[in-house]
KEKE-3310 file (N, C-alpha, C; in steps of 0.2 Angstrom, whole numbers, plus 5000, padded with zeros to 4 digits):
npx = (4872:4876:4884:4889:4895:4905:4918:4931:4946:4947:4935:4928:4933:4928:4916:4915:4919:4907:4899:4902:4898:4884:4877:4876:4884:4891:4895:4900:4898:4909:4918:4917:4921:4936:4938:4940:4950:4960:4960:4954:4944:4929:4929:4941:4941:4934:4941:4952:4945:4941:4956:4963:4975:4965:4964:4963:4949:4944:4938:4930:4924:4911:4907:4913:4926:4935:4950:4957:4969:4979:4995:4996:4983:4972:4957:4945:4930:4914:4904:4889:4878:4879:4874:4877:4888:4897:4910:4919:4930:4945:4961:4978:4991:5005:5023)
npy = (5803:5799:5796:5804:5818:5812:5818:5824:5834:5848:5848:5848:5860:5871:5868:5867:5883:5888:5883:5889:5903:5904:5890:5878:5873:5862:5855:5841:5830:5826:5833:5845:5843:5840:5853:5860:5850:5856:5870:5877:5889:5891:5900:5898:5886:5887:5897:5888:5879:5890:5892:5882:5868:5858:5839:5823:5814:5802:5787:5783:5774:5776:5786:5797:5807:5822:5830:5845:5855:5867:5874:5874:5867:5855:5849:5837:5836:5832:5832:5834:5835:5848:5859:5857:5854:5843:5847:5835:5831:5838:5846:5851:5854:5845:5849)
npz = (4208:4195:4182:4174:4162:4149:4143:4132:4139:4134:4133:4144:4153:4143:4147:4162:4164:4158:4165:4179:4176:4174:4178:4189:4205:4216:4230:4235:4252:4256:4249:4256:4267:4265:4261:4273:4281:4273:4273:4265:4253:4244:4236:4232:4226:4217:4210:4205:4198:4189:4182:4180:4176:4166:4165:4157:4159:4172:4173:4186:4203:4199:4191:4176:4180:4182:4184:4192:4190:4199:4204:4216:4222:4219:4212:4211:4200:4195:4181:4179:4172:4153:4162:4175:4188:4200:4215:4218:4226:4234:4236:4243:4235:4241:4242)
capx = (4875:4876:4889:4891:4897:4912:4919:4937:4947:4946:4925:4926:4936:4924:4908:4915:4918:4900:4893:4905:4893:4879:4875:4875:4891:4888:4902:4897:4900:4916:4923:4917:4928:4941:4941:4942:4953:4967:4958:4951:4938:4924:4933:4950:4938:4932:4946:4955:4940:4942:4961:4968:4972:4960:4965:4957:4944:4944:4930:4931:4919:4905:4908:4918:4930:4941:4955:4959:4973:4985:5003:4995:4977:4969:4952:4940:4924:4909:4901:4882:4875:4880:4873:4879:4896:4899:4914:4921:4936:4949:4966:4982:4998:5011:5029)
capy = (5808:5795:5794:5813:5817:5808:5821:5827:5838:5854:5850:5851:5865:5874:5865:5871:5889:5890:5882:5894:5907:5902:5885:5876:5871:5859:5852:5834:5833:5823:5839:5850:5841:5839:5858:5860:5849:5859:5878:5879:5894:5891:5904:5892:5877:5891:5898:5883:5879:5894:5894:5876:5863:5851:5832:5819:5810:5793:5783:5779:5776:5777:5792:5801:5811:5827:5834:5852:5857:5873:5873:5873:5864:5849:5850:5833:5838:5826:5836:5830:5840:5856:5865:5856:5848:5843:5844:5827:5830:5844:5847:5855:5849:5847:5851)
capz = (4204:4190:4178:4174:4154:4147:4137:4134:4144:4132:4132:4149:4153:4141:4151:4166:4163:4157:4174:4185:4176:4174:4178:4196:4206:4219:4234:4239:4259:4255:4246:4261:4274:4263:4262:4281:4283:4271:4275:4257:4256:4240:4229:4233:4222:4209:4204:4202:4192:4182:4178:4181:4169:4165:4165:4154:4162:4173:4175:4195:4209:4194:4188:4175:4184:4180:4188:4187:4196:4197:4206:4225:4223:4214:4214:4205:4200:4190:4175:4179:4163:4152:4166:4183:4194:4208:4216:4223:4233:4233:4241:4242:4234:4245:4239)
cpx = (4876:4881:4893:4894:4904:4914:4927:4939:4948:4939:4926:4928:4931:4918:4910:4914:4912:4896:4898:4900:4887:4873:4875:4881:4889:4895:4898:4902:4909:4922:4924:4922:4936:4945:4944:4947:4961:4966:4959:4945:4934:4926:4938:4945:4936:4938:4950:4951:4942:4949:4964:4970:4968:4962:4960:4953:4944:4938:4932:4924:4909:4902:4912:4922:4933:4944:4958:4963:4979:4990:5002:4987:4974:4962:4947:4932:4921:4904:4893:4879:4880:4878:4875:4885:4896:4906:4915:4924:4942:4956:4972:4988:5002:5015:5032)
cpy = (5805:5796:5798:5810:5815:5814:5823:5832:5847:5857:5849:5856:5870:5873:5870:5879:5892:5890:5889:5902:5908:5896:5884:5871:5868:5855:5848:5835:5830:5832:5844:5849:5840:5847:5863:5858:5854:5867:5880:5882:5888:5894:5900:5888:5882:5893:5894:5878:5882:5894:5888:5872:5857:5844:5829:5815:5805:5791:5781:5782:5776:5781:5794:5807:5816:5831:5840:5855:5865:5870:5871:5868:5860:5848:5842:5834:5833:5833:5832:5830:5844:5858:5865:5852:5850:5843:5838:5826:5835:5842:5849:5851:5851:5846:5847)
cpz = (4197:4188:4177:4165:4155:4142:4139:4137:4142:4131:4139:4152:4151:4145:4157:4168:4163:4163:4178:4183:4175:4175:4187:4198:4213:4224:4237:4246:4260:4255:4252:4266:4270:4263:4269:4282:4280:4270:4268:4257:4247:4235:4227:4226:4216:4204:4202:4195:4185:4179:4178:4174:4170:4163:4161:4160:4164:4176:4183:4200:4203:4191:4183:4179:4181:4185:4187:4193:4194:4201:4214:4227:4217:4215:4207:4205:4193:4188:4176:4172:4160:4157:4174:4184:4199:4209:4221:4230:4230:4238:4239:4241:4238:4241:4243)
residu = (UNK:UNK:UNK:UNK:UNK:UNK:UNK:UNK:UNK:UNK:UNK:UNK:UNK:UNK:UNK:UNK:UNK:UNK:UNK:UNK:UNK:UNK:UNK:UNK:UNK:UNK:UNK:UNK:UNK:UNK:UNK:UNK:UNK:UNK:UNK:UNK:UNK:UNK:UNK:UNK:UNK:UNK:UNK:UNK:UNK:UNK:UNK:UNK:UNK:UNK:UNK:UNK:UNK:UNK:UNK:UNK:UNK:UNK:UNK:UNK:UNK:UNK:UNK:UNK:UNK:UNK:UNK:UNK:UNK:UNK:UNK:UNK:UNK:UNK:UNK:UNK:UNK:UNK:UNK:UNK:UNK:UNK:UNK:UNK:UNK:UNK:UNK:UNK:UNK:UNK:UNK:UNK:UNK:UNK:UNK)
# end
């Protein structure tokens, strides 16, 4: 996956947005179990994509990271390019 972009948390908000329509959106198998285990569909990690806020970015694991979370789900996804992310790991805040 390599390093993925280092950019701030209102260029990637913007980055994002672009891949959710026309770019490539990718769940490393980490994310897929993660979403089994707390009964999160693919839309559940889109739209939290699309409406969440976006965190600044922490270098971990050897990637930059970004966290974009709403009030029920936290979803960290790696910016590869402008035109690809993966998501890493997802899941549901407990209250």
């Amino acid at each position: 996956m390599g390093e993925g972009l280092h950019v701030d948390a209102a260029k990637a908000r913007k980055l994002l947005r672009e891949i959710l329509v026309s770019g490539t959106l990718t769940f490393s198998g980490h994310a897929k179990k993660e979403m089994v285990k707390d009964n999160l569909t693919t839309q559940d990690v889109v739209n939290v994509l699309r409406a969440g806020v976006v965190e600044p970015s922490e270098f971990e694991q050897g990637s930059w990271r970004h966290r974009v979370k709403t009030n029920a789900i936290c979803v960290v996804v790696v910016l590869v390019s402008e035109r690809e992310a993966v998501v890493v790991t997802n899941w549901r805040i407990r209250r």
